[in-house]
N, C-alpha and C positions, 0 to 999 in steps of 0.2 A: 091272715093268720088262722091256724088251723091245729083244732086239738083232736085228738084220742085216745079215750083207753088202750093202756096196754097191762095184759094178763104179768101178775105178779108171785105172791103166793097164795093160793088159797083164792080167798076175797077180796084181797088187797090191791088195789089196782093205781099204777103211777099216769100223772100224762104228760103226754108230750107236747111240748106246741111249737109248731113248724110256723117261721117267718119268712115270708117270699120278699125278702131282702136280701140286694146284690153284695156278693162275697166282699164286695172294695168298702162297702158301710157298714160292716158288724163291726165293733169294736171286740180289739183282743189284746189280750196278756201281754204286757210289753211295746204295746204301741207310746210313740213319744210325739210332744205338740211343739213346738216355739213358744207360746203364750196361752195360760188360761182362756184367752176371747178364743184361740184356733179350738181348743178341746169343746170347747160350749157347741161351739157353729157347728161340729164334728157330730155330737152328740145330738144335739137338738136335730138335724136332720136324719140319722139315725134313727130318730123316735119317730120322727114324721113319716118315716117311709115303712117302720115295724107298728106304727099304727096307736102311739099313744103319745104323751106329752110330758116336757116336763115341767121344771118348777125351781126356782134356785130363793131359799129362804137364809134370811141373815135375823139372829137373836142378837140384842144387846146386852150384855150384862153388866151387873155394876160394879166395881172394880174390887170396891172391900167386901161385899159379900156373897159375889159371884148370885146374884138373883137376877132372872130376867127383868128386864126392864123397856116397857110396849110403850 
């Protein structure tokens, strides 16, 4: 993965970052799975090959008062 400045207005400067990941593993707009597990494995290797991880978190909460509960 690779970033750089690019001239904006003034001083203001955006970046870019380019991912050398094959066009068939970027996820996009309107893609459809069979099953939550297909989207995860889709995803999760997606992250492996663009170079970061991820993480799937579940909160409980309690039912009358909507507070989390660890």
């Amino acid at each position: 993965m690779t970033a750089g400045p690019e001239a904006k207005d003034g001083n203001e400067q955006t970046h870019e970052f380019l991912c050398d990941v094959e066009e068939e593993y970027i996820p996009k707009v309107g893609m459809t799975f069979q099953t939550l597990a297909e989207v995860g494995l889709f995803y999760k290797e997606y992250a492996k090959r663009a170079g970061f991880s991820t993480k799937i978190r579940n909160t409980n909460r309690c039912k009358e008062t909507k507070e989390e509960m660890n």
